[in-house]
PyMOL commands that place a pseudoatom at each C-alpha (Angstrom):
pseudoatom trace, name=CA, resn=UNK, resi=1, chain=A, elem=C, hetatm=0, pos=[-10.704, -15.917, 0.127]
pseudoatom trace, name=CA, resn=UNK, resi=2, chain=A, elem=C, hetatm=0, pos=[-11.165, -18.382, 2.748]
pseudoatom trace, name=CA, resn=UNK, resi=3, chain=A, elem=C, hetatm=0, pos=[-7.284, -19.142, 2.758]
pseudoatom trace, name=CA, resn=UNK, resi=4, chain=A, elem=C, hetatm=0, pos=[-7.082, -14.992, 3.251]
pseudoatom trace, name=CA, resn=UNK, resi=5, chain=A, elem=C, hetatm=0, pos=[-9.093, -14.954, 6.516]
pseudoatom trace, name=CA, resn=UNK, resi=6, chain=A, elem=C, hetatm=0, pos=[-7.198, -17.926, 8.021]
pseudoatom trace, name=CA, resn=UNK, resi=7, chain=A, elem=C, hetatm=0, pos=[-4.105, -16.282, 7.250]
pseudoatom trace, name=CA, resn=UNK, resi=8, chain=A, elem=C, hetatm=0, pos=[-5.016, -13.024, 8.752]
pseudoatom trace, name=CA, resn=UNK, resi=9, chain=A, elem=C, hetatm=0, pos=[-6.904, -15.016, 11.783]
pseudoatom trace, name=CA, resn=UNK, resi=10, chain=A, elem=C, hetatm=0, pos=[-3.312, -16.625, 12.077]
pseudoatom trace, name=CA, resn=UNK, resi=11, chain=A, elem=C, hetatm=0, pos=[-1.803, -13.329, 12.682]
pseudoatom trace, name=CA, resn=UNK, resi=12, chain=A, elem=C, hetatm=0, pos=[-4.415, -12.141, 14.824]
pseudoatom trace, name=CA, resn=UNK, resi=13, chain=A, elem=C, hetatm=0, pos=[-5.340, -9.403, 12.459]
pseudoatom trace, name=CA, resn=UNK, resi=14, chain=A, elem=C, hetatm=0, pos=[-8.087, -7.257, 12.481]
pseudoatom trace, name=CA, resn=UNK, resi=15, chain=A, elem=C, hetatm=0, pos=[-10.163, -5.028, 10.643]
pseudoatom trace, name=CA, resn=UNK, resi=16, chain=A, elem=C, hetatm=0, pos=[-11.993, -2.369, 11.983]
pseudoatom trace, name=CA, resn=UNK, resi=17, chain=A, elem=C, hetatm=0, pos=[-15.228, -0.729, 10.945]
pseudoatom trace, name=CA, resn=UNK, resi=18, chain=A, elem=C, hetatm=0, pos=[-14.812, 2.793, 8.941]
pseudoatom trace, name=CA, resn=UNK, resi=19, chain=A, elem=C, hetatm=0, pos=[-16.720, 5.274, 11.593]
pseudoatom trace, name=CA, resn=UNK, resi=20, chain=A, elem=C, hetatm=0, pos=[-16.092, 8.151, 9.282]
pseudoatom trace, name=CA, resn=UNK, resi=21, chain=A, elem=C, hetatm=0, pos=[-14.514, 9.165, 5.527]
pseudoatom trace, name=CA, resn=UNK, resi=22, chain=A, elem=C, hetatm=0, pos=[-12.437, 12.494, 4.970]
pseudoatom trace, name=CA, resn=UNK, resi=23, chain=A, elem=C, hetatm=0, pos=[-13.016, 13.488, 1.679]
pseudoatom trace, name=CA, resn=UNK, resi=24, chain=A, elem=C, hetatm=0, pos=[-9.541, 15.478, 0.139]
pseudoatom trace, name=CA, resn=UNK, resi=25, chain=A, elem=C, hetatm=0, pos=[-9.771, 18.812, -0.379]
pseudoatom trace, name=CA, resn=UNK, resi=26, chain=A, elem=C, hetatm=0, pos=[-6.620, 18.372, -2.780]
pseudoatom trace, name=CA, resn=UNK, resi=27, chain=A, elem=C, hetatm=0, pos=[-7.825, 20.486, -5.786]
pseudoatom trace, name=CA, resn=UNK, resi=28, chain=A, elem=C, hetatm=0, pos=[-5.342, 17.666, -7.969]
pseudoatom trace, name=CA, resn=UNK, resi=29, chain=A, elem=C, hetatm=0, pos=[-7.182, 14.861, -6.616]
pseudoatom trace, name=CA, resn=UNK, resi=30, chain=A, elem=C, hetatm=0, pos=[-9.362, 13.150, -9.241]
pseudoatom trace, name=CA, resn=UNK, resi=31, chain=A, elem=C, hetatm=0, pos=[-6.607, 13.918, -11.754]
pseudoatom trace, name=CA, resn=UNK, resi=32, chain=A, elem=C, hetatm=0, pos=[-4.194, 11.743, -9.117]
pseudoatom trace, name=CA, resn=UNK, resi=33, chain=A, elem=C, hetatm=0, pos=[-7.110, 9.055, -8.761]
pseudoatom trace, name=CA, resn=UNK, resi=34, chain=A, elem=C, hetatm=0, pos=[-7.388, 8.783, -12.285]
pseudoatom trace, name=CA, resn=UNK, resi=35, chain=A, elem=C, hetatm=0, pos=[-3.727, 8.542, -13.016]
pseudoatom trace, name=CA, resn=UNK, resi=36, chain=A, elem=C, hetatm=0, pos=[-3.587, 5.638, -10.136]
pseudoatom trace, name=CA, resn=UNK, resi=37, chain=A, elem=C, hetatm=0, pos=[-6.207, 3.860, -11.573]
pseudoatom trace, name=CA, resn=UNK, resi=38, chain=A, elem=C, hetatm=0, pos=[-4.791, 3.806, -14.893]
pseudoatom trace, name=CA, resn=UNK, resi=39, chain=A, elem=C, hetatm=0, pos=[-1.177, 2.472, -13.762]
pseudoatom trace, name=CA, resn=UNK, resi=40, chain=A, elem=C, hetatm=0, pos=[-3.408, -0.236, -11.301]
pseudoatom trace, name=CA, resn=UNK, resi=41, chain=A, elem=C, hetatm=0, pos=[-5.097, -1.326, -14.729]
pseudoatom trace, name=CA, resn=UNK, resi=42, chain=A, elem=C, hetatm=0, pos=[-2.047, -1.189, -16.865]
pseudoatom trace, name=CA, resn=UNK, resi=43, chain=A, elem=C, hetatm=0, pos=[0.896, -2.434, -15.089]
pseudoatom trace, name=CA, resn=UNK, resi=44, chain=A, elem=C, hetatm=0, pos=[-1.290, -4.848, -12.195]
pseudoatom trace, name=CA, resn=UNK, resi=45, chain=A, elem=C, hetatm=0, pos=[1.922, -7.171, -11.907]
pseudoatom trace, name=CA, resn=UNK, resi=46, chain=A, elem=C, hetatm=0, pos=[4.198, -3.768, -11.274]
pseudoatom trace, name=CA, resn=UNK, resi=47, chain=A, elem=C, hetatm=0, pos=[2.203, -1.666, -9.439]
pseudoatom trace, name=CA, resn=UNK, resi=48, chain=A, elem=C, hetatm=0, pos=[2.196, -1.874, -5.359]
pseudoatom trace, name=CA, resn=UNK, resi=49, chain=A, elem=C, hetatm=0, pos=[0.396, -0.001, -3.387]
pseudoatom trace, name=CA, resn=UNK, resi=50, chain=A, elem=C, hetatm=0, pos=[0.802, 0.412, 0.652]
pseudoatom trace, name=CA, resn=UNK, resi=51, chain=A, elem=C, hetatm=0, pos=[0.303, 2.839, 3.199]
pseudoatom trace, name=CA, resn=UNK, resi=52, chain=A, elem=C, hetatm=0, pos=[1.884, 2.464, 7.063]
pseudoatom trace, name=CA, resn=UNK, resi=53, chain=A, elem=C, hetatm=0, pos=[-1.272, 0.847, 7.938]
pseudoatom trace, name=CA, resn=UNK, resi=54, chain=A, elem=C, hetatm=0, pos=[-0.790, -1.791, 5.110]
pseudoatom trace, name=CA, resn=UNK, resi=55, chain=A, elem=C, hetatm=0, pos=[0.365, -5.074, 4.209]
pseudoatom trace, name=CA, resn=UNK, resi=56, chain=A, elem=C, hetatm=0, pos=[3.682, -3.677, 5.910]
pseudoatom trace, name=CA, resn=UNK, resi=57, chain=A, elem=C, hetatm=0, pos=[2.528, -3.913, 9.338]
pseudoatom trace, name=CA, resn=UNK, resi=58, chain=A, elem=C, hetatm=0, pos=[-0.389, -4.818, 11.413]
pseudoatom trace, name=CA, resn=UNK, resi=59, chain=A, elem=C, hetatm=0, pos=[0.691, -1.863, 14.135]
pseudoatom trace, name=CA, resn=UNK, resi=60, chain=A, elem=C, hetatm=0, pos=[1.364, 1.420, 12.725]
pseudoatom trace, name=CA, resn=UNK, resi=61, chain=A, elem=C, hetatm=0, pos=[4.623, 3.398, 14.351]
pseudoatom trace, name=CA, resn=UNK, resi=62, chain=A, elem=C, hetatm=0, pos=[5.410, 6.808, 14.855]
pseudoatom trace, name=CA, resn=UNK, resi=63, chain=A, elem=C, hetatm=0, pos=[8.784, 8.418, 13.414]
pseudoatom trace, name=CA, resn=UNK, resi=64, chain=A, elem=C, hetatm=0, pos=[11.488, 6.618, 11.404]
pseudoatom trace, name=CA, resn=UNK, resi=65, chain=A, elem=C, hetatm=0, pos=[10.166, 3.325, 12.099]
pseudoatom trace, name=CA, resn=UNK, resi=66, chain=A, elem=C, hetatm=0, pos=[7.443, 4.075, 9.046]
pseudoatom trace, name=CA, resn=UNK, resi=67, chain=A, elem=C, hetatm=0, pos=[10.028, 5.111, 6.549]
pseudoatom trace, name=CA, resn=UNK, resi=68, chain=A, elem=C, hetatm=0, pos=[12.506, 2.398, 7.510]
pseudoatom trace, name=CA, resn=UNK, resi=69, chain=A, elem=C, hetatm=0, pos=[10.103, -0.077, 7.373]
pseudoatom trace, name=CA, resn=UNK, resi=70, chain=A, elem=C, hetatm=0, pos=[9.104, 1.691, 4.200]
pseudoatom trace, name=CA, resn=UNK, resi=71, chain=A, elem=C, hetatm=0, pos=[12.215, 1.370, 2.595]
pseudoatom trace, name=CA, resn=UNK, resi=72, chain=A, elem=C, hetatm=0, pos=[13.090, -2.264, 3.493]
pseudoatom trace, name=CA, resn=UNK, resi=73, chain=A, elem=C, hetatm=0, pos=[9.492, -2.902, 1.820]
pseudoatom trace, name=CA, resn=UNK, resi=74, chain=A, elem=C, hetatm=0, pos=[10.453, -0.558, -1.280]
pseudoatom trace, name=CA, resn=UNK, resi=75, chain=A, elem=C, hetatm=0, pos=[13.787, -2.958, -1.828]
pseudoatom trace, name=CA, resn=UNK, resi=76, chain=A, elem=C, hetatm=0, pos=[12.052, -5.952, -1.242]
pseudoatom trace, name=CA, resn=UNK, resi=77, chain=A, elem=C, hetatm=0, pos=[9.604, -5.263, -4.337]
pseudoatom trace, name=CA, resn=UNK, resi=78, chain=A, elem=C, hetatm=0, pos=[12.279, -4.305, -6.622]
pseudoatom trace, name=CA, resn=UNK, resi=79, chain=A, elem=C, hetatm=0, pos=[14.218, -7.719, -5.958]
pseudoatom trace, name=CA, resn=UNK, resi=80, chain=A, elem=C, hetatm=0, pos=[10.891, -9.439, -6.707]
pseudoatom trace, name=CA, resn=UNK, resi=81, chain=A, elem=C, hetatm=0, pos=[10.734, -7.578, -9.961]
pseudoatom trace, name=CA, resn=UNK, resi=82, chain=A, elem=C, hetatm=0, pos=[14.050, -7.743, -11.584]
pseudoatom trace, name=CA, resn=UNK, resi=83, chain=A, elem=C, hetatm=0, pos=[14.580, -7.337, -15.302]
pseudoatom trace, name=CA, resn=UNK, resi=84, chain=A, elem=C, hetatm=0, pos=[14.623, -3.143, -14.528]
pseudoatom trace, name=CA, resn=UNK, resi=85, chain=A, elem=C, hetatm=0, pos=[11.179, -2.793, -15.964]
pseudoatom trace, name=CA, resn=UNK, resi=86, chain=A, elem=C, hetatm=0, pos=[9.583, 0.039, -14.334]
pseudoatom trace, name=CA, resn=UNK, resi=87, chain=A, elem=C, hetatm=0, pos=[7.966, -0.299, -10.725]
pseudoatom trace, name=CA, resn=UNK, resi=88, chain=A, elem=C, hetatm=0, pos=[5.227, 1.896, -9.641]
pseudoatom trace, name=CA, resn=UNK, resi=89, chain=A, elem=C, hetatm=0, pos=[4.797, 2.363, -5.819]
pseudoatom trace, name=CA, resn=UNK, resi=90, chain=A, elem=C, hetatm=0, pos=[1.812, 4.406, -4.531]
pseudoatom trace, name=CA, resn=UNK, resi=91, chain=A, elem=C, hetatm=0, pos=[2.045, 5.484, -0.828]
pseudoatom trace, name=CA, resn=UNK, resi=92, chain=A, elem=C, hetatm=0, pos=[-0.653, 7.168, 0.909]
pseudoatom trace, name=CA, resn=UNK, resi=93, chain=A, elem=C, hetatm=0, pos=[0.188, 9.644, 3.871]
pseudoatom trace, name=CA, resn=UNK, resi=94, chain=A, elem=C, hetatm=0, pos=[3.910, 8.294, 4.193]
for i in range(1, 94): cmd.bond("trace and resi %d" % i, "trace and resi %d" % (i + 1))
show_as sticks, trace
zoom trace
């Protein structure tokens, strides 16, 4: 953990205090949590997770620049996955 925060402290990340929660009105969404949580348990060396606030950047962007950035990410995990064993991405809000 400590390695983490030097990292981050490195890159002059941040992380900023949650001021409020939205709760979805999706009627879908505890059968979507529980679907995510059950591929995060399964498959926890094939399963990535990001949304354009993620690990992908420290500065979100409006436009193209998201799914670009998106899609360069999307390549880079299958490369560090070969074999063609399935990959499950969950994006939030992209």
């Amino acid at each position: 953990m400590e390695r983490l925060r030097q990292i981050l402290h490195e890159q002059e990340i941040t992380f900023q205090r949650t001021r409020n929660w939205k709760q979805s009105a999706d009627p879908e969404f505890d059968a979507k949590l529980d679907r995510t949580e059950h591929v995060v348990r399964r498959f926890p060396d094939r399963c990535f997770a990001f949304d354009q606030f993620g690990p992908l950047s420290s500065r979100p962007h409006h436009g193209a620049k998201a799914v670009t950035t998106a899609f360069t990410a999307l390549k880079a995990i299958r490369a560090a996955r070969p074999g063609g064993a399935p990959i499950h991405v969950i994006l939030d809000n992209l």
